[in-house]
C-alpha positions as CSV (number, residue, x, y, z in Angstrom):
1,X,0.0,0.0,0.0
2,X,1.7,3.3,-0.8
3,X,0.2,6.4,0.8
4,X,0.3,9.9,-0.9
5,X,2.1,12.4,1.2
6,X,0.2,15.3,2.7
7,X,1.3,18.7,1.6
8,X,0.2,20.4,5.0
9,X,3.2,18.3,6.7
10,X,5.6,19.0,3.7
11,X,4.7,22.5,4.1
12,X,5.1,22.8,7.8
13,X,8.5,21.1,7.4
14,X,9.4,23.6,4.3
15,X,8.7,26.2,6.6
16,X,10.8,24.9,9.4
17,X,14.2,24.5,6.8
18,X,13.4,27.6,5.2
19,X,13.2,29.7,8.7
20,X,16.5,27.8,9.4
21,X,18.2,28.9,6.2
22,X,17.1,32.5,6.4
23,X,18.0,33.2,9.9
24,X,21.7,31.8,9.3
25,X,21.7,34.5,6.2
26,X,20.1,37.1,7.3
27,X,22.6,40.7,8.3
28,X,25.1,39.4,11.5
29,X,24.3,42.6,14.6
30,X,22.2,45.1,12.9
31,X,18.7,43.9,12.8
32,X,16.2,44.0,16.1
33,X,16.6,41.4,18.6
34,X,13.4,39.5,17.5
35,X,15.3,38.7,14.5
36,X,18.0,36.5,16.2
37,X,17.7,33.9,18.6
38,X,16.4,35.3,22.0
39,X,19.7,34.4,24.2
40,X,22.2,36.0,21.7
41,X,21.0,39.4,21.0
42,X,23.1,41.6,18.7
43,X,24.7,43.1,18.2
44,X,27.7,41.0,19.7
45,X,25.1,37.8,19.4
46,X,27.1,36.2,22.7
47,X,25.2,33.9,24.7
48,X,23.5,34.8,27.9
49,X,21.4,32.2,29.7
50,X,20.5,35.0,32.0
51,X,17.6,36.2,28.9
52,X,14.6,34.8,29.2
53,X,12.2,35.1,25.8
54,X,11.9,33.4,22.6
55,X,11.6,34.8,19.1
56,X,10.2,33.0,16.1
57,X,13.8,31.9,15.1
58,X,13.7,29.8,18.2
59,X,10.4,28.0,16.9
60,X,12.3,27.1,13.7
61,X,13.6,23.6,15.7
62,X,10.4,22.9,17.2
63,X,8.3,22.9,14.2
64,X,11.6,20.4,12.4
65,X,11.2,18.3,15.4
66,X,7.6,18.0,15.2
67,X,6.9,17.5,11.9
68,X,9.7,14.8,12.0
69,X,7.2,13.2,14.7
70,X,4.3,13.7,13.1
71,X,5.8,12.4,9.6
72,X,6.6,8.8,11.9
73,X,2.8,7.1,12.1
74,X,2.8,7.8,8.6
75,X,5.5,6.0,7.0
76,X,5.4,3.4,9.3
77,X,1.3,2.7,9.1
78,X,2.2,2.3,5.2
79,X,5.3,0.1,5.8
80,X,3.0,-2.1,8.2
81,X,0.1,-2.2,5.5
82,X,2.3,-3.2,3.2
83,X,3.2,-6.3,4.9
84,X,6.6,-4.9,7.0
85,X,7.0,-6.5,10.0
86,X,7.6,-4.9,13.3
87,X,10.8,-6.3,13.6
88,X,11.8,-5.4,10.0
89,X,10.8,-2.0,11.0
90,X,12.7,-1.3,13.9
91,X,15.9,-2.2,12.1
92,X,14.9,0.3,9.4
93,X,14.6,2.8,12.3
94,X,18.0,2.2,13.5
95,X,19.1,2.2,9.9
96,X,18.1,5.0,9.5
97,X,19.5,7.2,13.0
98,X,22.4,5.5,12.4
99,X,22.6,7.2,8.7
100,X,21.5,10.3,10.5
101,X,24.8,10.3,12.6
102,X,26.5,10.0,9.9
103,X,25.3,13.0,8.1
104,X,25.8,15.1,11.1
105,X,29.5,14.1,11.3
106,X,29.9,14.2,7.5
107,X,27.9,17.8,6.8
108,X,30.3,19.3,9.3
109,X,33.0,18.5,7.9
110,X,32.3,19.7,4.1
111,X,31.4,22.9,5.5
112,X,33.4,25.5,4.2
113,X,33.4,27.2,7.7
114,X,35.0,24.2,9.3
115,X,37.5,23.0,6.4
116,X,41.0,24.5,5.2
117,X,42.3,23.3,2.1
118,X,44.8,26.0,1.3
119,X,43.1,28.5,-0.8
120,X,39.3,29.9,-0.9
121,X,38.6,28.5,-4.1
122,X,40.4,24.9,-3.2
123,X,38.1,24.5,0.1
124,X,35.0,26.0,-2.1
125,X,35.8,22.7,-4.3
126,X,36.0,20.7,-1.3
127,X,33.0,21.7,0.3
128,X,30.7,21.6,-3.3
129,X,32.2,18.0,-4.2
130,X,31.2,16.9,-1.0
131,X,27.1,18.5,-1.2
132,X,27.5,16.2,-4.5
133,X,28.1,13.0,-2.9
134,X,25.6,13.3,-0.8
135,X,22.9,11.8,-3.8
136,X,24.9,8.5,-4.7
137,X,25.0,8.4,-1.2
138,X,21.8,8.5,0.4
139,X,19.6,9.7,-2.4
140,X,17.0,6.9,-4.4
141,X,17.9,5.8,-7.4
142,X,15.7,5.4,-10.3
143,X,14.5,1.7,-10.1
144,X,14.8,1.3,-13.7
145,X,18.7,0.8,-13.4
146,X,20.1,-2.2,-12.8
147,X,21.5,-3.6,-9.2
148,X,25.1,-3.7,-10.4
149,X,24.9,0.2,-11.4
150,X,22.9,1.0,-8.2
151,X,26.0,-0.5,-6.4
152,X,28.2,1.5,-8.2
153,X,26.6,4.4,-7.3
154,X,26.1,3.8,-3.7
155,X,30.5,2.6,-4.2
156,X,31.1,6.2,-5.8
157,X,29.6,7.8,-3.3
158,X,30.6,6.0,-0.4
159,X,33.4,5.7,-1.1
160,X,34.6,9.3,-2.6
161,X,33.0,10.6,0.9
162,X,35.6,8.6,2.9
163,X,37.9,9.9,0.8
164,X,37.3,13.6,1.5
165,X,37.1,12.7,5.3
166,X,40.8,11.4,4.9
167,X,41.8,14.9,3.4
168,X,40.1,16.8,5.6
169,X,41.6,19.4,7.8
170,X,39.9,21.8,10.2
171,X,40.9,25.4,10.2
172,X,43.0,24.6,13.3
173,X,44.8,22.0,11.4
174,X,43.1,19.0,13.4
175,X,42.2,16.4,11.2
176,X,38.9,14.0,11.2
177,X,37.4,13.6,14.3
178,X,33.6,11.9,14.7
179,X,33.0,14.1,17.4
180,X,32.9,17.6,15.4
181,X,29.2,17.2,14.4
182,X,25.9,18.9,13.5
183,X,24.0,19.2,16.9
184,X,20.7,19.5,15.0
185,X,21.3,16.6,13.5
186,X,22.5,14.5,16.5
187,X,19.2,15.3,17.9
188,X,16.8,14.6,15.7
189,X,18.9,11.2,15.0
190,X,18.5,10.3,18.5
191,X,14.9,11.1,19.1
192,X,13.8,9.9,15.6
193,X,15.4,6.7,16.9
194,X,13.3,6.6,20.5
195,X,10.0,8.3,18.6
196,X,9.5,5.5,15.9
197,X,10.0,2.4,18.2
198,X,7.8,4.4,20.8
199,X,5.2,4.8,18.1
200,X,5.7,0.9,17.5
201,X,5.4,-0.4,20.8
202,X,2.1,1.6,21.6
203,X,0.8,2.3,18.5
204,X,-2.7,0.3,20.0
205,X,-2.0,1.9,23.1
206,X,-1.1,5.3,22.7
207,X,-2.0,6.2,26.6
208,X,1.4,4.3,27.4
209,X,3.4,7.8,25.7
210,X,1.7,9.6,28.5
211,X,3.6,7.4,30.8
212,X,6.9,7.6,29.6
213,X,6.4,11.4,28.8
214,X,5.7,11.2,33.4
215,X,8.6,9.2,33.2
216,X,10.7,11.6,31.3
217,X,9.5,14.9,32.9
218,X,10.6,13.0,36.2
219,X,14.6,12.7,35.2
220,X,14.1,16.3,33.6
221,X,13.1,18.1,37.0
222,X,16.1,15.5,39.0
223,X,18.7,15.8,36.9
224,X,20.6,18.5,39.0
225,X,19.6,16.2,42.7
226,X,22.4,13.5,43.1
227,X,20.7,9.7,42.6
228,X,20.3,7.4,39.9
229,X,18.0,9.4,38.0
230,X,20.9,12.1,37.6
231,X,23.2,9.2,36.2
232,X,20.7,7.7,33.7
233,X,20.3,11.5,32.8
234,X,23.6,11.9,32.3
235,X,24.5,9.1,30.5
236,X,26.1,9.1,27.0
237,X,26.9,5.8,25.5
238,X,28.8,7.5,22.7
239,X,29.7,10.8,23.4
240,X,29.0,14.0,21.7
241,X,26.6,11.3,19.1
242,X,24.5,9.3,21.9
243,X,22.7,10.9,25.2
244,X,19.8,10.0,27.6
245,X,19.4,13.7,28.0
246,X,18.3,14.3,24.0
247,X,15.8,12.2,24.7
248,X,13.8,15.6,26.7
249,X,13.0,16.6,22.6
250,X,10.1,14.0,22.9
251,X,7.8,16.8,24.8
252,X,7.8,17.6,21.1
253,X,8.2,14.5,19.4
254,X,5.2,12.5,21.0
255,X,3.2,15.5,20.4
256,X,3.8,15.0,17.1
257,X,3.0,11.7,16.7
258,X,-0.7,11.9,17.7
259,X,-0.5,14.8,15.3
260,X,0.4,12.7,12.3
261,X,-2.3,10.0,13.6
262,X,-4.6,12.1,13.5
263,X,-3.5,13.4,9.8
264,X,-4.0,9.5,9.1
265,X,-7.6,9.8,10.2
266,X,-8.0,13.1,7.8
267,X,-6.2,11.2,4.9
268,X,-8.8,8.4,4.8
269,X,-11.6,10.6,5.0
270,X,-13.1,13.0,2.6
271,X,-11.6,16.7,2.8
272,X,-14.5,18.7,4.3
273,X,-16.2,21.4,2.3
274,X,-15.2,24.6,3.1
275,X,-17.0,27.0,5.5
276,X,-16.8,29.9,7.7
277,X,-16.2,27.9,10.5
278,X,-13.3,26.7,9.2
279,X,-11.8,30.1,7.8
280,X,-12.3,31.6,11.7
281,X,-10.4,28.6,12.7
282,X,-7.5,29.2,10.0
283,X,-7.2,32.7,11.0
284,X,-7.6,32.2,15.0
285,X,-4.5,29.6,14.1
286,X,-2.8,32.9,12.0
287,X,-3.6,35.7,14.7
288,X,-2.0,32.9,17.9
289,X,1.3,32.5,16.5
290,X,2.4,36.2,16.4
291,X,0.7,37.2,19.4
292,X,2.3,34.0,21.5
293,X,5.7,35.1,19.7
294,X,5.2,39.0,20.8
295,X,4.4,38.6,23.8
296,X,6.8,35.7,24.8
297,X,9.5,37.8,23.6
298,X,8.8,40.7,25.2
299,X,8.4,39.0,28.4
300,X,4.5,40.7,28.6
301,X,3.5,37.1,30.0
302,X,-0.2,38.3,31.7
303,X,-1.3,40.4,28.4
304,X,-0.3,37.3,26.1
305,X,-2.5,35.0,28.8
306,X,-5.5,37.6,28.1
307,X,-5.4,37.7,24.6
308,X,-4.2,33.9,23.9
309,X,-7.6,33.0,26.3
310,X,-10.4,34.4,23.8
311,X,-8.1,33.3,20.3
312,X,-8.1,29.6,22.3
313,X,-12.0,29.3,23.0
314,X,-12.7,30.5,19.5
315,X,-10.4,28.0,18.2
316,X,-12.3,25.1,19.9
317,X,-15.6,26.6,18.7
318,X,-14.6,26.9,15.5
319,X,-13.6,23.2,15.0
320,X,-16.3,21.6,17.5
321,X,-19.5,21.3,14.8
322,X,-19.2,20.0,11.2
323,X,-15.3,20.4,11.0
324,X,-13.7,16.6,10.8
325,X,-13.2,15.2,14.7
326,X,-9.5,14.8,14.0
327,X,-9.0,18.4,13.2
328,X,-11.0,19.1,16.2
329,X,-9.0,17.1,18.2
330,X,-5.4,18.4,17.2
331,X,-7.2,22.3,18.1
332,X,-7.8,20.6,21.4
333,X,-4.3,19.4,21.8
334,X,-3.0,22.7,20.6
335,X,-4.8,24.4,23.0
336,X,-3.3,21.9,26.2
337,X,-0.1,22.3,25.1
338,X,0.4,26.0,24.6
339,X,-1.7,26.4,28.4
340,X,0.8,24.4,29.6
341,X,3.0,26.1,28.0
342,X,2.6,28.8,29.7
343,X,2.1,27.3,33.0
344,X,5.6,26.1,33.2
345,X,6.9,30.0,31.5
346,X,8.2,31.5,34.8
347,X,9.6,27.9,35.9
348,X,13.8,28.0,35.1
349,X,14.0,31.7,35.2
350,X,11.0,31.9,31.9
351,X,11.0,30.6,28.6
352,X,14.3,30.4,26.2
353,X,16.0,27.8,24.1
354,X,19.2,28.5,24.8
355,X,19.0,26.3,27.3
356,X,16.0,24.8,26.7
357,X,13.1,25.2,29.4
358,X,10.6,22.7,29.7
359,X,7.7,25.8,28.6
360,X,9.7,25.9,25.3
361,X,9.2,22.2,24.6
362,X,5.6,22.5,25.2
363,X,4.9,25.9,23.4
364,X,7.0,24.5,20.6
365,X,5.2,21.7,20.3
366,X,1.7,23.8,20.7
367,X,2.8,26.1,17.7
368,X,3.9,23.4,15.6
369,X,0.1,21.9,16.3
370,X,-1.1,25.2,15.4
371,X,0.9,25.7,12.0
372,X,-0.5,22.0,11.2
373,X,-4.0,22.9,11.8
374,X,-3.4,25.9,9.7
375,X,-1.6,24.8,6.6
376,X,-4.4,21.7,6.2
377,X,-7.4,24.4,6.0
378,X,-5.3,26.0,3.8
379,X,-3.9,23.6,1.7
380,X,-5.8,20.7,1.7
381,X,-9.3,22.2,2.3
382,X,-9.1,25.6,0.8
383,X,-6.5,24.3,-1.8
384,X,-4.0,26.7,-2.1
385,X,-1.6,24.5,-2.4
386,X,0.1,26.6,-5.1
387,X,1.1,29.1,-2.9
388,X,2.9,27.2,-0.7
389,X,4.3,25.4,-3.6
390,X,8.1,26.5,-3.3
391,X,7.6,25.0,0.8
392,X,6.5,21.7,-0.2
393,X,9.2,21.2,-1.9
394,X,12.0,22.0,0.4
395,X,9.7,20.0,2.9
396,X,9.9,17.3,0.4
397,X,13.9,17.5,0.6
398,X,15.1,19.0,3.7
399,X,18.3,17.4,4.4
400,X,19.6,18.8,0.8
401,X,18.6,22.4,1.6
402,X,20.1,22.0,5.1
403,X,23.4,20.8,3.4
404,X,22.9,23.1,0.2
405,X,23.3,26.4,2.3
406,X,26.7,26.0,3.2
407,X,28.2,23.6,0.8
408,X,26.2,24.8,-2.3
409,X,25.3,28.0,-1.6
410,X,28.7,29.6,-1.1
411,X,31.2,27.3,-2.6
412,X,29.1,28.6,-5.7
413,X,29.7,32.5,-5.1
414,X,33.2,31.7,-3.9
415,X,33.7,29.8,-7.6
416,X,31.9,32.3,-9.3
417,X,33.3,35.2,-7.8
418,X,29.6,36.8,-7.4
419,X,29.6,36.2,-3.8
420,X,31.5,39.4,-2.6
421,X,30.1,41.6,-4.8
422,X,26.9,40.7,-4.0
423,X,27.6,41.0,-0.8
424,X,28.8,44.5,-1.4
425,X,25.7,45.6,-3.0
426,X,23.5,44.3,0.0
427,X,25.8,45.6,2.8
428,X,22.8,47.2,4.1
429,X,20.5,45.8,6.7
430,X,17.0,45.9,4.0
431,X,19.2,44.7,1.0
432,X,20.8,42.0,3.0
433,X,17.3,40.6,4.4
434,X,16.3,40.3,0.7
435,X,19.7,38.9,-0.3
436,X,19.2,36.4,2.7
437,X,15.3,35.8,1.4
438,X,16.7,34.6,-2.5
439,X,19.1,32.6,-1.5
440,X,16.6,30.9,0.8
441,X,14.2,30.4,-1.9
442,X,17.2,29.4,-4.4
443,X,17.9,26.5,-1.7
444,X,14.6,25.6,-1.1
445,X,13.9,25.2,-5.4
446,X,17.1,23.8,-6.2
447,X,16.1,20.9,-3.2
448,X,12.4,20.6,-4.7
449,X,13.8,20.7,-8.3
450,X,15.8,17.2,-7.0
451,X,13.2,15.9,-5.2
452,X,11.0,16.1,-7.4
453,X,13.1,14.5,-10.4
454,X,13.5,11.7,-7.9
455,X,16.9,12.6,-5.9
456,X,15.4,13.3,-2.6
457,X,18.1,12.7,-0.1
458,X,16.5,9.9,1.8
459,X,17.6,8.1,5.7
């Protein structure tokens, strides 16, 4: 049985990788703080745990995270239809974090802002053959060719990827080292690991998540009291790669999960007609994600309880008659999650990612519910799906955008030569926002344009 793949999910996860490239592009200390991640503000952009807030660059994780969960019942419900067994699939799973791992370590060290190969232009080449290897290596392969020449492929690229991690050489002349990584990466490897087999195990029993999320919120509030709670917390089979304490990004993964059973249940049933009902709901959905944002960031946390109260009951009215039950029942969870949310916000000295507070899991979580419920009465109700085309397919190919915007986006301008005077022509903080916005959407084509000729990047 093969499933088509929902557009609202490709979207939100389009939206996630493009928010990630754009903020690494955008002007470096001259734009407002809300531009910038909440615990380095510009314009030196140094760290201070001290800063409570978040901003909406601090979503951008939470909604790749989530839609990551909420992408897991669905694969795996047509793996299992299609005759997969459980077993069969949990060694997939592992496959597949373990692949994961190996990105992270390997998409380090291509970057251009890690390597040194002697000159600009050498490292450039360095950097851009790498971005290429990554499709013999883990892209699909048109089933029309034969096994031997699929081999060959996978051998190229295997193999020409070892090779560069022999020449490699850091900009502090240290050489290969598996522990100079992607921490995005390493995270989502490691709870994309825990979510699926979660999902396996309880996938009939989905009440048993609720226990194991007790379970983890127990070890997250001991960790700092001596016992053997702290040590399980603390453990890391494989340092800087494998950690008990990654596993705390399932208070957005398992939210996820019910999220992407409940796009099942919308999948298998007719796409309601559209109403007025449904356009309050999209634009109660539009109006909560600014305000949380504004008024989490400005630290006004009683005005954004007094507004986010009203925009929450309409929500739930909007979606309780004639809208599908599933789509009622995500607004519902959306509305739990940002409450508590927000219940948790002055715990650990108020909200922030930096280092991440247990209201930012569940207010991450809550706004990637909300973008979900959004983008399918958009999308696949409304149907403007056009717009949103350029998302879908980034969403469709993420790991090659992610990859593409260091070691395909400036080993190009460093080859061509176009980079600095583009740069010089956009010095300013407007111009560079829009140079920052087309190479986004540059990234985010050139990764549809592959998918969509059938060399998505897949783990």
């Amino acid at each position: 049985m093969k499933t088509e793949r929902i557009a609202s999910l490709d979207a939100l996860r389009g939206i996630a990788i493009a928010g990630m490239l754009f903020s690494g592009l955008i002007p470096f200390g001259v734009l407002p703080g809300w531009m910038y991640h909440a615990q380095n503000p510009p314009p030196l952009h140094l760290f201070n745990p001290g800063l409570p807030g978040i901003s909406w660059v601090d979503l951008v994780f939470p909604l790749f995270l989530f839609a990551m969960g909420a992408a897991i019942p669905l694969a795996m419900s047509a793996a299992l239809a299609g005759g997969r067994s459980r077993r069969s699939l949990a060694l997939g799973v592992a496959q597949r974090a373990f692949l994961m791992l190996v990105f992270a370590v390997y998409v380090k060290h291509i970057s251009p802002h890690v390597a040194a190969l002697g000159a600009p232009w050498q490292t450039a080449l360095y950097s851009l053959s790498g971005f290429l290897l990554l499709f013999p290596m883990l892209a699909g392969l048109p089933r029309a060719w034969t096994p031997a020449l699929r081999t060959l492929v996978r051998a190229v690229g295997w193999g020409g990827a070892a090779l560069l991690m022999f020449l490699f050489r850091a900009q502090d002349g240290s050489r290969f080292d598996y522990q100079r990584n992607d921490i995005i990466i390493v995270v989502l490897a490691n709870v994309a690991l825990s979510g699926a087999l979660l999902w396996l195990a309880t996938r009939r029993r989905p009440a048993l998540r609720l226990a194991l999320l007790c379970l983890l919120l127990a070890l997250r509030l001991a960790q700092d009291v001596p016992g053997w709670g702290q040590w399980l917390w603390n453990l890391s089979p494989l340092p800087a790669l494998v950690a008990v304490a990654f596993q705390q990004y399932l208070f957005i993964v398992v939210p996820g999960l019910f999220a992407g059973e409940c796009l099942l249940r919308l999948a298998r049933s007719p796409a309601p007609a559209p109403s007025a009902r449904l356009d309050v709901a999209a634009f109660v959905c539009a109006a909560l994600v600014p305000a949380l944002l504004i008024g989490l960031f400005g630290r006004w946390w009683l005005a954004t309880a007094a507004i986010m109260a009203p925009l929450c009951c309409a929500l739930v009215w909007s979606l309780r008659d004639g809208a599908p039950r599933a789509l009622a029942r995500m607004a519902g969870c959306t509305v739990f999650l940002l409450v508590l949310g927000m219940a948790f916000e002055p715990y650990e000295g108020g909200i922030q990612k930096g280092r991440a507070t247990l209201s930012f899991y569940f207010v991450g979580a809550g706004a990637g519910m909300l973008m979900l419920v959004l983008l399918h009465i958009l999308i696949e109700v409304r149907r403007y799906g056009a717009a949103f085309a350029l998302l879908t397919g980034a969403g469709h190919n993420p790991l090659a955008a992610y990859a593409g915007v260091s070691s395909l986006l400036w080993p190009v301008l460093t080859l061509s030569g176009a980079g600095a005077a583009i740069a010089a022509l956009t010095a300013m903080p407007l111009p560079g926002i829009l140079r920052a916005a087309a190479y986004t959407a540059a990234l985010c084509y050139v990764a549809g344009l592959c998918a969509r000729r059938g060399f998505a990047l897949r783990m």
